[in-house]
MIMARZA-870521 format. One record per residue (C-alpha): residue in one letter; x, y, z. Coordinates in nm, 4 decimals. Example, Ala and Ser with C-alpha at 12.3 -4.5 7.8 and 13.67 -1.06 7.14 Angstrom:
<atoms>
res=A	px=1.2300	py=-0.4500	pz=0.7800
res=S	px=1.3670	py=-0.1060	pz=0.7140
</atoms>
This chain:
<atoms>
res=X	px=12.3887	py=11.2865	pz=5.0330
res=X	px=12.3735	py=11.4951	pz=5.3526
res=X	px=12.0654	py=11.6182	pz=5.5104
res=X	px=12.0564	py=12.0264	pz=5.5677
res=X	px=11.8324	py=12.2539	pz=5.8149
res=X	px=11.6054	py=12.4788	pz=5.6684
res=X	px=11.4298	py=12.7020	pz=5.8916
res=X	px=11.3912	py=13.0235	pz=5.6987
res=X	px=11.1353	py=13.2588	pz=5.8862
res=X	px=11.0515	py=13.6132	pz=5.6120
res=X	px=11.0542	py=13.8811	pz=5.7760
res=X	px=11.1502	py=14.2364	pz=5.6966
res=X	px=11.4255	py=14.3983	pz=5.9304
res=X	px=11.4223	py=14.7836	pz=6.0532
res=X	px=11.7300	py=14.8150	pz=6.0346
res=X	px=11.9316	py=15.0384	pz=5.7720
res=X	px=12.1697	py=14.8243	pz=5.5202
res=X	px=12.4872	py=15.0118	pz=5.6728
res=X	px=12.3582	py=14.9396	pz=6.0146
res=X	px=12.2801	py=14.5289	pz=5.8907
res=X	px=12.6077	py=14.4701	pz=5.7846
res=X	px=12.7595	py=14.5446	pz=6.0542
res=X	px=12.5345	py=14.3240	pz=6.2761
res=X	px=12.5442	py=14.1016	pz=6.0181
res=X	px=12.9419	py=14.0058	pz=6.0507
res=X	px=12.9691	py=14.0145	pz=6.3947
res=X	px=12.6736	py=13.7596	pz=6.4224
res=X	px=12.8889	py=13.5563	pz=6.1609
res=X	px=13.2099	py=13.6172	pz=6.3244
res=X	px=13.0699	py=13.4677	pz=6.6587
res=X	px=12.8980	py=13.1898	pz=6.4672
res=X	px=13.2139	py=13.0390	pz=6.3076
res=X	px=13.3928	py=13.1168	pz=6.5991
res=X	px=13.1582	py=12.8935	pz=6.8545
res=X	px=13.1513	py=12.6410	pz=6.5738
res=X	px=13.5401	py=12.5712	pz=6.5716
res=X	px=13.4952	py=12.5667	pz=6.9136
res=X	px=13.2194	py=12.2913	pz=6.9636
res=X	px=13.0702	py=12.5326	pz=7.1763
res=X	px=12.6845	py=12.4761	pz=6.9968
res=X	px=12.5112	py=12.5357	pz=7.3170
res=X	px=12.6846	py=12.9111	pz=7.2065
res=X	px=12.5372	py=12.8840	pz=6.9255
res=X	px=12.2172	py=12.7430	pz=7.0338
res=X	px=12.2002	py=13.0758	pz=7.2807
res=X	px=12.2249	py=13.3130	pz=6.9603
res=X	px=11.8847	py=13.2153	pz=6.8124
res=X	px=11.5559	py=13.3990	pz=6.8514
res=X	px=11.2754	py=13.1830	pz=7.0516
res=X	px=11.1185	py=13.0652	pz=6.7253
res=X	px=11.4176	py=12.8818	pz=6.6200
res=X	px=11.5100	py=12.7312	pz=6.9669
res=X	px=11.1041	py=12.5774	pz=6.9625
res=X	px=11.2089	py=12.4855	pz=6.5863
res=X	px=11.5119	py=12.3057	pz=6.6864
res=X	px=11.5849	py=12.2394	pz=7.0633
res=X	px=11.9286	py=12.2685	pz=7.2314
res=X	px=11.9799	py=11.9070	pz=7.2336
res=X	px=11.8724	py=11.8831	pz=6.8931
res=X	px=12.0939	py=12.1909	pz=6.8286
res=X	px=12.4774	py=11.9820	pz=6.9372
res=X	px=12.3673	py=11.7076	pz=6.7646
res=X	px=12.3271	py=11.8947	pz=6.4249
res=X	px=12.6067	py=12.0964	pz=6.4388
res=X	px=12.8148	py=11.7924	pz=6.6300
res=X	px=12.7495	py=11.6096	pz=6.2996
res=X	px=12.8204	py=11.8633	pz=6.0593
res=X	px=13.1738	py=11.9448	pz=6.2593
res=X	px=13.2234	py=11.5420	pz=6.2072
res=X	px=13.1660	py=11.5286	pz=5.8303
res=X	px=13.3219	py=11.8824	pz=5.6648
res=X	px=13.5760	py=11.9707	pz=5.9726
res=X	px=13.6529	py=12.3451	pz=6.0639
res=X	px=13.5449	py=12.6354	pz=5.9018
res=X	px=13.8394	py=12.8056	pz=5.7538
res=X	px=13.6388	py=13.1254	pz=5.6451
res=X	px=13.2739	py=13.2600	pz=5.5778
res=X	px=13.2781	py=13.5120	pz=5.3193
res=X	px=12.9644	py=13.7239	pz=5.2459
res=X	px=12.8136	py=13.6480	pz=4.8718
res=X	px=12.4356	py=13.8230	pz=4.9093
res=X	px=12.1734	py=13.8948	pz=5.0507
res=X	px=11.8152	py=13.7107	pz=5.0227
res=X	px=11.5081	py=13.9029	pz=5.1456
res=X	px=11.6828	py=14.0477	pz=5.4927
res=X	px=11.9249	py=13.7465	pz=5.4906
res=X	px=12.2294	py=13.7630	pz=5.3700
res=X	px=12.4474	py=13.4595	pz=5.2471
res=X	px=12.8446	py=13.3255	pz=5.3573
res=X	px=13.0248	py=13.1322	pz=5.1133
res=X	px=13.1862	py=12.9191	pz=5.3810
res=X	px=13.5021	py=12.7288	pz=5.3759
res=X	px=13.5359	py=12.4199	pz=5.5457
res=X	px=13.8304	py=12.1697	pz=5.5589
res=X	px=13.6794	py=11.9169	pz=5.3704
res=X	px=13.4167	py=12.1126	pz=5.0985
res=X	px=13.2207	py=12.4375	pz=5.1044
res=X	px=12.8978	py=12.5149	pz=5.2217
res=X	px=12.6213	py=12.8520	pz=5.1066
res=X	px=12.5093	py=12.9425	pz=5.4860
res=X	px=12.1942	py=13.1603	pz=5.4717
res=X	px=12.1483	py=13.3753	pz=5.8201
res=X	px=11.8117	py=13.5695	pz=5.9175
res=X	px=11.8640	py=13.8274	pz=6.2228
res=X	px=11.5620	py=13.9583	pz=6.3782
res=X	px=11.5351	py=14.3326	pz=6.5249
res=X	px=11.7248	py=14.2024	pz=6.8463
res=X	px=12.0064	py=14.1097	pz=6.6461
res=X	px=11.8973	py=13.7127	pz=6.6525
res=X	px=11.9133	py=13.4596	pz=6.4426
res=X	px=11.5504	py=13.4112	pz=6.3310
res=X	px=11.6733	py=13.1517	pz=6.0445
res=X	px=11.9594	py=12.8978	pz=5.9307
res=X	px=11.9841	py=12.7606	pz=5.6063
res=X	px=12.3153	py=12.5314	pz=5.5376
res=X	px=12.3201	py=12.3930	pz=5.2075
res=X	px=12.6102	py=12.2737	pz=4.9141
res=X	px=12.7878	py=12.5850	pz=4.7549
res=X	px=12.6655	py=12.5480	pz=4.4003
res=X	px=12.8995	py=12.7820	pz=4.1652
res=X	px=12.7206	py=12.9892	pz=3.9250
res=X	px=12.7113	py=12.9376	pz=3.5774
res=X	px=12.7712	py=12.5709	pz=3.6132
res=X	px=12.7386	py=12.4302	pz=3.2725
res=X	px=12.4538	py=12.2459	pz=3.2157
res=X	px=12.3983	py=11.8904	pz=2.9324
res=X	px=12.0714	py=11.8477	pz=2.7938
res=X	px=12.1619	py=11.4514	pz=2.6910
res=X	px=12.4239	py=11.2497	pz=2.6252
res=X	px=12.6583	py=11.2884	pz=2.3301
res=X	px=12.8184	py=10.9679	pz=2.4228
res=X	px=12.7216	py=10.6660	pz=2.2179
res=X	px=12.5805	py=10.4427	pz=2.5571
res=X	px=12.4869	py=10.0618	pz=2.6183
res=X	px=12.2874	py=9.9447	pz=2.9121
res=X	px=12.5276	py=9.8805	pz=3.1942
res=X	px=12.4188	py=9.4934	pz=3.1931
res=X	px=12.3815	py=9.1998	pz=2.9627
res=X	px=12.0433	py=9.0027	pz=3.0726
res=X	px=11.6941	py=9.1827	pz=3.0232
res=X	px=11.6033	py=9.4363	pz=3.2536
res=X	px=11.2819	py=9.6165	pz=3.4017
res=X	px=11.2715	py=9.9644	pz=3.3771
res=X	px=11.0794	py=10.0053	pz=3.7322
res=X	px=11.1292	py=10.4426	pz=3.7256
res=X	px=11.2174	py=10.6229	pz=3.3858
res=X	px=11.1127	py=10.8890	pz=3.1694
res=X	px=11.0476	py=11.2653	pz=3.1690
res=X	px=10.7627	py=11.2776	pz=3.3540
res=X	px=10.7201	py=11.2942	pz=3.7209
res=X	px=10.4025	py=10.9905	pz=3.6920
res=X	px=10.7367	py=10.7298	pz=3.4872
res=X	px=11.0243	py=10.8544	pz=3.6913
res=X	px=11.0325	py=11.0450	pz=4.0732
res=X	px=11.3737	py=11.1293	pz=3.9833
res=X	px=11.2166	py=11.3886	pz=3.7808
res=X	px=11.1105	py=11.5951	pz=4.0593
res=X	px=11.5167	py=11.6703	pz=4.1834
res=X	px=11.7372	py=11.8185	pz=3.9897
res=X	px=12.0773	py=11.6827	pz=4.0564
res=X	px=11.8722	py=11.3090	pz=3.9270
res=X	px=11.6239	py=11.4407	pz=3.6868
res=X	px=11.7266	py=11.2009	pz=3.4105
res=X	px=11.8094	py=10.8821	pz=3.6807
res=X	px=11.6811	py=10.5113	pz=3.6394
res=X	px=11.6152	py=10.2563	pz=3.8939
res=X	px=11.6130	py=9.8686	pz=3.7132
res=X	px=11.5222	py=9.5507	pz=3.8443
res=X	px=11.4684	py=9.2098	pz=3.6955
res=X	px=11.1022	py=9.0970	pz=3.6762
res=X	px=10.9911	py=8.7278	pz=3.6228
res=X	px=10.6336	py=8.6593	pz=3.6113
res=X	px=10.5670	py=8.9576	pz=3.7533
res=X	px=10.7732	py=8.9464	pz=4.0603
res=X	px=11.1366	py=9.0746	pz=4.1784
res=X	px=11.2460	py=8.7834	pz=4.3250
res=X	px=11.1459	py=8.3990	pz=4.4364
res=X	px=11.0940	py=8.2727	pz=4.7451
res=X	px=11.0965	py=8.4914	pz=5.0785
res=X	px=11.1318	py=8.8995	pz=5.0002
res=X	px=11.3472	py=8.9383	pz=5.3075
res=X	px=11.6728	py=8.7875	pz=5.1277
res=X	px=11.8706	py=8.9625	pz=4.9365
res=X	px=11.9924	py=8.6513	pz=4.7467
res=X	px=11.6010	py=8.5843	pz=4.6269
res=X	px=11.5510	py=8.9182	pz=4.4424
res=X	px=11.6774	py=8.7931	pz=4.0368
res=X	px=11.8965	py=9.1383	pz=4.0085
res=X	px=12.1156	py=9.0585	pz=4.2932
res=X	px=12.4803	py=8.9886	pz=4.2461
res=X	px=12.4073	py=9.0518	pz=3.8579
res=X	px=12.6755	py=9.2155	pz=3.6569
res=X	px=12.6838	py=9.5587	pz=3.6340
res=X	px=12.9422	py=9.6936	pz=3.2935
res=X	px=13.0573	py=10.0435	pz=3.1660
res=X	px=12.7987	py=10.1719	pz=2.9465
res=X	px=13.0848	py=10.3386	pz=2.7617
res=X	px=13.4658	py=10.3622	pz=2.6954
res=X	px=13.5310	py=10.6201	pz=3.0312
res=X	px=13.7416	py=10.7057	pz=3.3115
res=X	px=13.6524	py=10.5577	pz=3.6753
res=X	px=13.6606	py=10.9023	pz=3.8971
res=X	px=13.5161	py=10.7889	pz=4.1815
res=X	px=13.4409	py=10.5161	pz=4.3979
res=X	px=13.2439	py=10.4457	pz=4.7313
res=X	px=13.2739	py=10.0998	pz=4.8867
res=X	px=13.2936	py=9.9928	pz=5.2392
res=X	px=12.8549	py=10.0277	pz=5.2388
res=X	px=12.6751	py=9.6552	pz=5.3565
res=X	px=12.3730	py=9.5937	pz=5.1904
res=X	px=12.0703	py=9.6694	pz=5.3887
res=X	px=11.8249	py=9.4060	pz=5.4904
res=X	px=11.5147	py=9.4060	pz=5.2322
res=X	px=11.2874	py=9.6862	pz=5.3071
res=X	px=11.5110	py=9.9000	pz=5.4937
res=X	px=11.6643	py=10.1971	pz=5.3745
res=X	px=12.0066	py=10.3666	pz=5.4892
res=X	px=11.9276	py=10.6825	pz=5.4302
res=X	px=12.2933	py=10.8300	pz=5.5160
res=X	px=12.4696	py=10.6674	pz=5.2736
res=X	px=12.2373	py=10.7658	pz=5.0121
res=X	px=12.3844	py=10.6512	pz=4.6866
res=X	px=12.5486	py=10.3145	pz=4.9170
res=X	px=12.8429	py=10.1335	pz=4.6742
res=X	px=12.8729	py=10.3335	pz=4.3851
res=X	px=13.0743	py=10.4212	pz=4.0838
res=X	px=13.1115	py=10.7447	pz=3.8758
res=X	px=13.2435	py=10.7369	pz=3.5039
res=X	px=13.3434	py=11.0505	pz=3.3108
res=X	px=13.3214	py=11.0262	pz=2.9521
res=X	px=13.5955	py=11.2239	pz=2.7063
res=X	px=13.2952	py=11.4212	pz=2.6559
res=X	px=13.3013	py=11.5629	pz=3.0062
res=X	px=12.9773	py=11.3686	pz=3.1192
res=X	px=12.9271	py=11.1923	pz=3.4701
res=X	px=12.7684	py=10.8681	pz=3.5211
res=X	px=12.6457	py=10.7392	pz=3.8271
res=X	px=12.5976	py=10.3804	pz=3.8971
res=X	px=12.4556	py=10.2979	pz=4.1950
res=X	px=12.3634	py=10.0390	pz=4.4878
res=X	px=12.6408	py=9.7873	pz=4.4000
res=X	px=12.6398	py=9.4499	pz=4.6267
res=X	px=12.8803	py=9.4956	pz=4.9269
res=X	px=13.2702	py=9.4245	pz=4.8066
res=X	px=13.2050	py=9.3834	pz=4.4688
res=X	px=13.3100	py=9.6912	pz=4.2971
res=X	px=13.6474	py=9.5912	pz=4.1231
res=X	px=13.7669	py=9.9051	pz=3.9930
res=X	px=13.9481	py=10.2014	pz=4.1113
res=X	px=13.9219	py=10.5800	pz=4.0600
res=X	px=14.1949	py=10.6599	pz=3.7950
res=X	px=14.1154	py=10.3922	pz=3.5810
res=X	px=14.0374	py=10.3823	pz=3.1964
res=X	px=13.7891	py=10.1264	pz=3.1639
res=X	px=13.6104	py=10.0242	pz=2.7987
res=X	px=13.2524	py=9.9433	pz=2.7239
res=X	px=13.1352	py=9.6249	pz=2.8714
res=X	px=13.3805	py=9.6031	pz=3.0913
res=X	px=13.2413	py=9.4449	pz=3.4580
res=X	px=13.2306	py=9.7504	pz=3.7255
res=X	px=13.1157	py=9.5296	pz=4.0011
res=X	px=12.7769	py=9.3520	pz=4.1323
res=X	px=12.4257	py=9.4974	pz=4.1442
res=X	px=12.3435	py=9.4623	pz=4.5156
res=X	px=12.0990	py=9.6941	pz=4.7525
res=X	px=12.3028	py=9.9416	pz=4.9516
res=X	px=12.2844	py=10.2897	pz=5.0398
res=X	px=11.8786	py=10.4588	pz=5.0026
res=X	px=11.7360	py=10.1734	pz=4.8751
res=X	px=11.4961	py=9.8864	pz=4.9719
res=X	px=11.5253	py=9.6020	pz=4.7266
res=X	px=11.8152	py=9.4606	pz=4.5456
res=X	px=11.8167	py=9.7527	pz=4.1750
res=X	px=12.0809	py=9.9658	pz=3.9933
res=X	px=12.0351	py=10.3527	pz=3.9973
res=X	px=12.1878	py=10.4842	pz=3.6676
res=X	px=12.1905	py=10.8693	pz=3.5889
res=X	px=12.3999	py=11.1503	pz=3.3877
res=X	px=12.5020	py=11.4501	pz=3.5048
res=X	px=12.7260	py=11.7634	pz=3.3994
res=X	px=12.9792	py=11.7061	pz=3.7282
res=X	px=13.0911	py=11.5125	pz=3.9217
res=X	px=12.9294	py=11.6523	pz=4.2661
res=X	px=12.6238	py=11.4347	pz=4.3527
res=X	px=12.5342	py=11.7630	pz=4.5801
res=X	px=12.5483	py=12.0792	pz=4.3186
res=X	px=12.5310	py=11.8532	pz=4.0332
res=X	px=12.2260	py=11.8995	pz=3.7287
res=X	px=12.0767	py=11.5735	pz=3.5938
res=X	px=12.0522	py=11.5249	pz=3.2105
res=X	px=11.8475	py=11.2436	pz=2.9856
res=X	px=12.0550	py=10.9493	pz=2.9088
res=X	px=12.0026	py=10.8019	pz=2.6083
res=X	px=12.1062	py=10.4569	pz=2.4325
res=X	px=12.2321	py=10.4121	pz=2.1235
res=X	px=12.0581	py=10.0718	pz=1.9844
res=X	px=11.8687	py=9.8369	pz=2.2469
res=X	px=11.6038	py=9.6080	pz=2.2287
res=X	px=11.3187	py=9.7109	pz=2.4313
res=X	px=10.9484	py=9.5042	pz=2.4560
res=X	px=11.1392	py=9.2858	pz=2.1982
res=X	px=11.1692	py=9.5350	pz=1.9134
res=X	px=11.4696	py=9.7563	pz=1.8145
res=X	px=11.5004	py=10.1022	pz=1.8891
res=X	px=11.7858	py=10.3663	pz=1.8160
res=X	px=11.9177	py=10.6317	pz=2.0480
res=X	px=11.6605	py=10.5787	pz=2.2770
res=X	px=11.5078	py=10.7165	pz=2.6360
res=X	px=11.3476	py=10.4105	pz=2.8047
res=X	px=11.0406	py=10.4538	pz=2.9922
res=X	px=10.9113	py=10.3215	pz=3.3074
res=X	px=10.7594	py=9.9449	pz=3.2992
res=X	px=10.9281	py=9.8542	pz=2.9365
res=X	px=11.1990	py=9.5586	pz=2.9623
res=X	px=11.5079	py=9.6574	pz=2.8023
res=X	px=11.8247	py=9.4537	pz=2.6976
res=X	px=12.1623	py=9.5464	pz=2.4760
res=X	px=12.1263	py=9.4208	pz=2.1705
res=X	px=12.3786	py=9.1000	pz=2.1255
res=X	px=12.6001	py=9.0929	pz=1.8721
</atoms>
C-alpha cells in the first residue's frame, strides 16, 4: 500500500467562509496546476514555514515526484468539505482518486497537507463470512497472529485487515531448520497455497522477489498476492506468495482446493508466512476487514465447526 503525508496543523482561520472559498480554490487551482507541471519546488514555495521545517524542499520533489510516478496527472480536484478550517478535494488522477485535505493559514498558506485514498461513503460493510471456507492449505499450520483482540492479532488495530491472519509452520518450536537467513530453511516455504472456496480470481500481483530473511519491502506491501471474490460479493486476500509461483490469472473461476500458487516471503514481510484476510471490496486502500471463519477444521487436534482460529493454535482442514 502507499505511504501518505500527514501534516495537519488546527488552527482556526479569520477569515469569513465567503472570503475562504475563494482563497480556498485559487490555492487549489495553483496546486494542481504546479503538480501537472512537476514544478514541486512551486509547490514547495506555497507552504507556510511550519510545513517547509516539516518537510524540506528536497524532501518536498521527492514526495510529490513519487506520487506523479504512481497515480499520473490530476484530471480534476473537486471540493467535497470542509474539516475544522480545511476543506477537502475529491481529486482525480489518471490512474485512481485521491481525498486531498488543505489547511491555509491567515496569509493564505498552506499550513497542512493531507493526501490519502478516496474512500466512498456508505461503503457496505460484512461482519463475517457467509461463504462456507477451508484453510487455503493441506499440511498443519501455526496460527502465529489471529483473533479479535489486538494482544492475538495486530491486524486488529487497522481497519482495512482487522480480521487478517499471518500462518507459519512450526516444528519443535521453530520456523525453520538450519540457518534463518534462507528462505528454503523456513518449513512454510514453497508450500501450497489453495482456494479456500469455489471463487473468481480478480486480481493478481506477481513480478515481487522474495526478500532476504529479516528484511522487509515495505513498498510492495502485500508482495505476490491473489484476491478471490466469492458469489457472495466477499474479497479474499492471500498474500506473500514465493516469487513466480502464482499460476492463476484474474478472470478465472477457480474451485475449492484448487492450487493458487506457493507460500513464499515477499512484499512487508520478514519470514517465509501466508497473510489471509476478508474484506467487503476489492481495494486493499478503502477497503473494511471482516472475521473469516471456517466451516469444519481440526485445530489442537480436536474438531471444531465454523470456527475463528486464534493466535498460537495449529490448525489443519479436516481430510476426507
Amino acid at each position: 500500500m502507499k505511504k501518505i503525508l500527514l501534516i495537519i496543523i488546527m488552527m482556526f482561520s479569520v477569515l469569513s467562509f465567503s472570503q475562504e472559498e475563494e482563497v480556498y480554490k485559487e490555492a487549489s487551482n495553483k496546486f494542481m496546476k504546479y503538480f501537472n507541471a512537476a514544478k514541486y519546488d512551486s509547490i514547495f514555495s506555497m507552504f507556510d514555514t511550519n510545513m517547509k521545517a516539516a518537510l524540506p524542499q528536497e524532501k518536498t520533489v521527492v514526495f510529490f515526484e513519487d506520487i506523479h510516478r504512481n497515480l499520473g496527472e490530476m484530471k480534476a480536484m473537486t471540493f467535497t468539505k470542509t474539516k475544522q478550517t480545511a476543506h477537502i478535494y475529491k481529486t482525480t488522477f489518471d490512474k485512481g482518486l485521491r481525498d486531498i485535505l488543505i489547511y491555509l493559514n491567515a496569509e493564505n498558506e498552506i499550513g497542512g497537507l493531507f493526501i490519502s485514498p478516496h474512500k466512498p461513503e456508505n461503503l457496505k460493510k460484512i461482519e463475517r463470512n457467509i461463504t462456507k471456507m477451508s484453510l487455503p492449505f493441506n499440511e498443519e499450520w501455526f496460527v502465529f497472529w489471529g483473533g479479535l483482540t489486538q494482544e492475538d492479532n495486530y491486524h486488529v488495530a487497522y481497519e482495512n485487515q482487522s480480521g487478517a491472519y499471518d500462518f507459519v509452520i512450526v516444528k519443535d518450536g521453530k520456523t525453520f531448520e538450519g540457518s534463518r537467513d534462507k528462505n528454503e530453511n523456513y518449513y512454510a516455504f514453497g508450500k501450497e497455497i489453495t482456494a479456500p472456496c469455489d471463487a473468481k480470481v480478480v486480481k493478481v500481483i506477481t513480478g515481487v522477489d522474495d526478500n532476504f530473511p529479516g528484511r522487509k519491502n515495505p513498498v510492495q506491501v502485500t508482495g505476490n498476492t491473489v484476491i478471490l471474490e466469492t458469489k457472495n460479493k466477499e474479497f479474499i486476500v492471500l498474500a506473500h506468495f514465493k516469487a513466480k509461483s502464482i499460476i492463476v490469472q484474474e478472470g478465472q473461476i477457480v474451485k475449492q482446493g484448487d492450487v493458487l500458487g506457493q507460500c513464499g516471503n515477499s512484499g512487508n514481510s520478514t519470514e517465509p508466512h501466508l497473510h489471509l484476510s476478508l474484506q467487503n471490496v476489492l481495494d486493499l486502500e478503502i477497503a473494511t476487514g471482516a472475521k473469516l471463519y471456517f466451516d469444519k477444521i481440526l485445530v489442537n487436534g480436536e474438531i471444531k465447526e465454523d470456527y475463528l482460529p486464534k493466535k498460537n493454535e495449529k490448525i489443519q482442514n479436516i481430510k476426507l
